[in-house]
N, C-alpha and C positions, 0 to 999 in steps of 0.2 A: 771186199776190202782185204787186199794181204796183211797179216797179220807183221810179217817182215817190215812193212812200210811203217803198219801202225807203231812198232817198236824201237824205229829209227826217227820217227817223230819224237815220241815220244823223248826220245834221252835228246835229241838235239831241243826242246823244248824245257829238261828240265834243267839242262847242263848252260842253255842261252848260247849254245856254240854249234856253229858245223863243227870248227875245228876241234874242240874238246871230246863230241860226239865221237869225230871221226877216231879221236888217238881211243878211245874208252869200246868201242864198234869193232875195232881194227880192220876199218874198212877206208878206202881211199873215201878222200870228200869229197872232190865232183860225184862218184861215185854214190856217192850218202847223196847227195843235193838231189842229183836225176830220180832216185828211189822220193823221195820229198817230193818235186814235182810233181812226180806221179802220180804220187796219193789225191798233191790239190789239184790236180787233171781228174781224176775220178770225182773227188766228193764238189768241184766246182764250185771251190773257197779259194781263198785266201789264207793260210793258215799259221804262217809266220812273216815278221818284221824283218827283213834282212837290212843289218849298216853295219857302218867300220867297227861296230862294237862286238859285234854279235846276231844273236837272232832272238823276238822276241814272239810268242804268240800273238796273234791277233782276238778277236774277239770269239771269232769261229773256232781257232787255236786250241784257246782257252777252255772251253767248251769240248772240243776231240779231247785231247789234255786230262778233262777229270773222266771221263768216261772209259777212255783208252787205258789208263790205271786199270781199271777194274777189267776190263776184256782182258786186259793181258793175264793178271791177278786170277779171275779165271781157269784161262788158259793153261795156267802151275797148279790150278787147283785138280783139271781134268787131267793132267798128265802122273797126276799124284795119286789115284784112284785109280789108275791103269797099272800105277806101279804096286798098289795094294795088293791085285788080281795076283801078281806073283811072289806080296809077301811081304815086300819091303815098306818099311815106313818110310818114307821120304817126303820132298816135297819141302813146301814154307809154308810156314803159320806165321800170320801176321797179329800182334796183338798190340791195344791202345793200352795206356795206360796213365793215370793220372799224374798230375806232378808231383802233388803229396806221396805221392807213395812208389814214384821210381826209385830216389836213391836208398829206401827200403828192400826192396827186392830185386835191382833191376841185376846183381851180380849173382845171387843165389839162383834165381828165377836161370838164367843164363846158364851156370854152372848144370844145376838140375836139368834144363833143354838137353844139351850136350850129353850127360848121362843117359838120359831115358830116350832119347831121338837126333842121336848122332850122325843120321843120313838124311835128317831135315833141315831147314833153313828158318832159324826164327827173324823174324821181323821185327821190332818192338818200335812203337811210336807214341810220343809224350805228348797231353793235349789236353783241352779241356770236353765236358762230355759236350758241345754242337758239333764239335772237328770229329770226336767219336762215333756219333751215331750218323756223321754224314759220309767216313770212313766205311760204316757197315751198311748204309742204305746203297755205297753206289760199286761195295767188292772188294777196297783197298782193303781192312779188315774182315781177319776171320771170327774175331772174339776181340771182348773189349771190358776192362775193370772200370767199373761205375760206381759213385755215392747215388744213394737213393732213386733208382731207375725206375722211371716206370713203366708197368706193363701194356703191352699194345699186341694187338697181331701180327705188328711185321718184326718184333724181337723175340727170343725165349732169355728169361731170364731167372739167374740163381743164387740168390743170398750166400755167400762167402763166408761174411763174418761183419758181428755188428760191435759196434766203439761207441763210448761214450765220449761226447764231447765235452772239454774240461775247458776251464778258466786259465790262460797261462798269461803271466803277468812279471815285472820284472821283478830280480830276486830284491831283498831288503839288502839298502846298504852295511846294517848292521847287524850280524846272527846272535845269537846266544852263544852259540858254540860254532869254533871254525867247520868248515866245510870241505872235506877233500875236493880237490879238482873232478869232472866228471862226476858229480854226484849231483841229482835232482832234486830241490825242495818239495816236499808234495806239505801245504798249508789245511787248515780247516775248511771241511766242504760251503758251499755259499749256498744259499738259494737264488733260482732264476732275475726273481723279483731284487734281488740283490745286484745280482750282473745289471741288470737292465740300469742303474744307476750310476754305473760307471762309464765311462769313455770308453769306446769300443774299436778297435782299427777290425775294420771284415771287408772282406771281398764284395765287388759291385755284383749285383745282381746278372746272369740265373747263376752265380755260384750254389751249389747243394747244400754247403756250411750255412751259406744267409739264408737261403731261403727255409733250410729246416731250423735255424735259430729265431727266425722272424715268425714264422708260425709258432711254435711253442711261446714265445712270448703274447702275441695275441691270444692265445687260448688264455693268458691269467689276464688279460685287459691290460696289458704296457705293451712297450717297445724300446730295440735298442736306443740310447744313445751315443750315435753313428759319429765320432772324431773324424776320421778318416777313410774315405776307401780304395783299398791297393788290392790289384791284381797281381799273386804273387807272395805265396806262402813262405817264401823265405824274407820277402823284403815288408813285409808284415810282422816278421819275429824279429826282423832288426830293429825294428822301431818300438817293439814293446821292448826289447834289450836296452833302448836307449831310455824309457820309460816315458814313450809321446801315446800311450794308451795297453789299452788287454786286448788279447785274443780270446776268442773260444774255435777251439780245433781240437782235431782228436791228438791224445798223448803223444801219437807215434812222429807225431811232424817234428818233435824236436830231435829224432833220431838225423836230422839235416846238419843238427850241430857239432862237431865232436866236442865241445864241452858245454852241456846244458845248464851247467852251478850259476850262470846269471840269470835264470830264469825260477818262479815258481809254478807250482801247479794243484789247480784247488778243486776240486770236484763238483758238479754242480746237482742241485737235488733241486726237488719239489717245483718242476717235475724234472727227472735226468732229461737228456736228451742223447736220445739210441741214434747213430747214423748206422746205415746198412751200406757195406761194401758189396758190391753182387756182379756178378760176370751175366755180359749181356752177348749174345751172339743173335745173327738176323734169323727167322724162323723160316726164309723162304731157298737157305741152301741146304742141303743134308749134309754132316757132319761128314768128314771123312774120318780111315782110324785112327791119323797120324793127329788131326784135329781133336780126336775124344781121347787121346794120351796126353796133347796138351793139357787142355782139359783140365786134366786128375794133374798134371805137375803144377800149375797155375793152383791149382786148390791149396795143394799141400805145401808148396812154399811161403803163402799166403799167409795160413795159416800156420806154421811154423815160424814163420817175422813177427805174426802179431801177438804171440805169446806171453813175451816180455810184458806187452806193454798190458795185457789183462789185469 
């Protein structure tokens, strides 16, 4: 399989366009098309939809499509190890990342890239962890930030930093004493057994939040009661803002809002609930060095955002 064809599939497949392809390729489009046949002359597919619209994968497509990512992804990875032998850091790192915690880091994390690996190429992609771990089972990612991962043989995986998940609920119409703008209520801690009786908006299941907030409440013999469930940590805080129920998330998600004052935050005890952030990378490629400096800048960002909210 030329690797040329595979990569002109590829963007004509992600782009739906010969035409787009072609202006993004700089390459004539019969040109791009004949390279296209070619490929499904060899693999003796069918592999794209051609109409007056565009082009669309077919099922075979689709299929070359998520594989072909990762051959190529590869491919930047092997020519980035050659470029080691002479010294340079270069190359792409691709890195997942959760939604709660992009617009946390996504600028710093960025900044620091730039700094520490200014002849790399980061990648960064927003998701939740099945998109994540299906991202590193097939190459598109090199590493990937995870709630509560767990351990297998085909991942290595590394505890970052663990958070306590807190009760956030809307703020009281009426304070004691005014409240400057940008300033966070933090209320009297509650116990679980407490939460458990309230109205609850949480993420549909496998979210990491429910499923480690569902367990800890079976361990005291209750369960939430579940008002609501929204995929979607910001449109989950809007609706505790509007006050149609509570969250339990970690602190730092209210860093989405720039002014938190309509919201409070109450700690939860007996028993706390620890979430673990943990960077998960696949255990069956070896790191490169450009990869083990991400690595360390991924740590230290991380940990430098969650500071505050300790």
């Amino acid at each position: 399989m030329d690797l040329k064809q595979l990569d002109y599939f590829v963007r004509v497949a992600e782009l739906g366009s010969f035409t787009r392809a072609s202006i993004a390729l700089n390459i004539a489009q019969p040109a791009l098309s004949r390279q296209i046949r070619l490929l499904e002359v060899e693999l003796r597919q069918n592999l794209l939809i051609r109409n007056g619209r565009g082009a669309l994968p077919t099922e075979a497509g689709n299929l070359l499509l998520k594989h072909g990512r990762g051959i190529l992804h590869q491919v930047e990875v092997a020519r980035e190890e050659l470029g080691a032998v002479r010294g340079a850091l270069a190359g792409r790192v691709s890195i997942g990342l959760p939604p709660s915690l992009s617009r946390l880091i996504i600028v710093p994390l960025t900044r620091a890239f730039q700094a520490h690996l200014p002849h790399a190429r980061l990648t960064l992609t927003e998701g939740f962890s099945v998109v994540m771990y299906e991202g590193l089972r097939v190459g598109n990612l090199d590493m990937t930030v995870l709630y509560n991962a767990e351990n297998s043989p085909e991942v290595e995986v590394t505890t970052l930093h663990t958070e306590e998940l807190v009760l956030i609920s809307k703020a009281d119409a009426a304070r004691t004493k005014p409240q400057p703008k940008k300033s966070l209520v933090k209320r009297q801690p509650i116990s679980l057994a407490e939460v458990a009786d309230l109205p609850l908006i949480l993420p549909s299941r496998p979210n990491a939040f429910r499923i480690l907030l569902e367990g800890e409440m079976i361990a005291i013999n209750r369960k939430p009661q579940i008002t609501m469930e929204v995929d979607g940590l910001n449109a989950i805080l809007s609706l505790v803002k509007e006050g149609m129920g509570h969250a339990v998330l970690p602190g730092y998600t209210l860093s989405n809002f720039d002014d938190p004052a309509p919201f409070t935050v109450r700690r939860i005890h007996s028993p706390r609930i620890i979430s673990k952030l943990m960077l998960v990378r696949s255990s069956r490629r070896p790191n490169t060095e450009t990869q083990k400096t991400a690595i360390e800048v991924v740590k230290s960002v991380l940990i430098t955002a969650m500071k505050p909210y300790n």
